[in-house]
C-alpha positions in Angstrom: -257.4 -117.5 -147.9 -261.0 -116.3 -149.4 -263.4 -119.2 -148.8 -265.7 -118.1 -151.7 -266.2 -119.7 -154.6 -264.1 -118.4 -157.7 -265.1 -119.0 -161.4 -263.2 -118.4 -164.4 -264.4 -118.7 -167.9 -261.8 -119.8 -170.2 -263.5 -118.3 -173.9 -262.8 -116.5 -177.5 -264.4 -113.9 -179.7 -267.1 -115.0 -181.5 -267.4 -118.4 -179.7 -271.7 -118.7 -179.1 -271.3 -121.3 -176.5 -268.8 -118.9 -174.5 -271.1 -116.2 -174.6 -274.1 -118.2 -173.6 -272.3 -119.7 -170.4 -271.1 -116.2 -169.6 -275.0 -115.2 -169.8 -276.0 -118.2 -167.3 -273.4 -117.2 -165.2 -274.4 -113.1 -165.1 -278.5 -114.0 -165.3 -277.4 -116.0 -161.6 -275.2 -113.1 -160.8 -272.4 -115.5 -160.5 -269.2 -113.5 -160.6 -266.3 -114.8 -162.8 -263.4 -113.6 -164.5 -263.0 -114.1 -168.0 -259.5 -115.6 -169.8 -259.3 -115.0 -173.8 -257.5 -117.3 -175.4 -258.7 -115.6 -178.8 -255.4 -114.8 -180.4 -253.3 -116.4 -177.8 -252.1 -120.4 -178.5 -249.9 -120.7 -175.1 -253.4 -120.0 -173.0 -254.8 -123.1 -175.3 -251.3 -125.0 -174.4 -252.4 -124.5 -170.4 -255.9 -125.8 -170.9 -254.3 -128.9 -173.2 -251.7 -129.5 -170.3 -254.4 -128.9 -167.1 -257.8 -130.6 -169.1 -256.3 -132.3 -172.2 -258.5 -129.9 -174.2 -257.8 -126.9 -176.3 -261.2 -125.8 -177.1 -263.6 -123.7 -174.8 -265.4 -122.6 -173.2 -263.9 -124.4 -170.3 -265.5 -122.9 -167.1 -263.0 -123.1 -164.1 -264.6 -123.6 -160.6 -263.2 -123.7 -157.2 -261.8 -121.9 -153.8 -258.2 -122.1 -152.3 -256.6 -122.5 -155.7 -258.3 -125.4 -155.7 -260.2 -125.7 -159.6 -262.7 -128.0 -161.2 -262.6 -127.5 -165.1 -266.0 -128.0 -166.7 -264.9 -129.4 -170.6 -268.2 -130.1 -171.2 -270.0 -128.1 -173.8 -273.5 -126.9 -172.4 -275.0 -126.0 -169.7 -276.6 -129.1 -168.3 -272.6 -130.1 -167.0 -272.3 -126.0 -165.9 -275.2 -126.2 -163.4 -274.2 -129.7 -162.4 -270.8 -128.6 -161.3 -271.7 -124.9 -159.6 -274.6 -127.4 -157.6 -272.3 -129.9 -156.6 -269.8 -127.4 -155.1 -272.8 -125.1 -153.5 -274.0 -128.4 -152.1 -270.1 -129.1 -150.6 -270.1 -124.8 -149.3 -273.5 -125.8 -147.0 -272.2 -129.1 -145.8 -268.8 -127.5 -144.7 -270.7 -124.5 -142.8 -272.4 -126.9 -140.8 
């Protein structure tokens, strides 16, 4: 298993908040794939039944299969996350 850290973007067309945590993300050179629930309701249905949300973005973060969803809009709660797990990468290379 890859012990690097995976981020996915859950987002839609149009949506300024999506495309402003996908500009964080790329100004960091964070990698992350991007899933576009734009014209597609059962993607919504798997955020609702994961997060209890159906809006996004919703910013995915984790290793192993292993994902924190950030719900949050902005990104104040972003950065907090990606820290937090950066923070856990350093402490478990020790």
């Amino acid at each position: 298993m890859s012990n690097s850290l995976s981020v996915v973007v859950w987002s839609k067309e149009g949506c300024h908040y999506c495309a402003e945590v996908k500009g964080y993300l790329q100004e960091n050179n964070i990698p992350f794939k991007t899933i576009d629930v734009t014209h597609a309701d059962e993607r919504r249905d798997i955020l609702e039944a994961k997060y209890g949300v159906r809006h996004v973005p919703v910013v995915e973060i984790g290793k192993n299969g292993v994902f924190e969803g950030v719900t949050e809009v902005g990104i104040d709660h972003l950065k907090k996350t990606l820290t937090q797990h950066q923070k856990q990468k350093e402490f478990s290379s020790l």
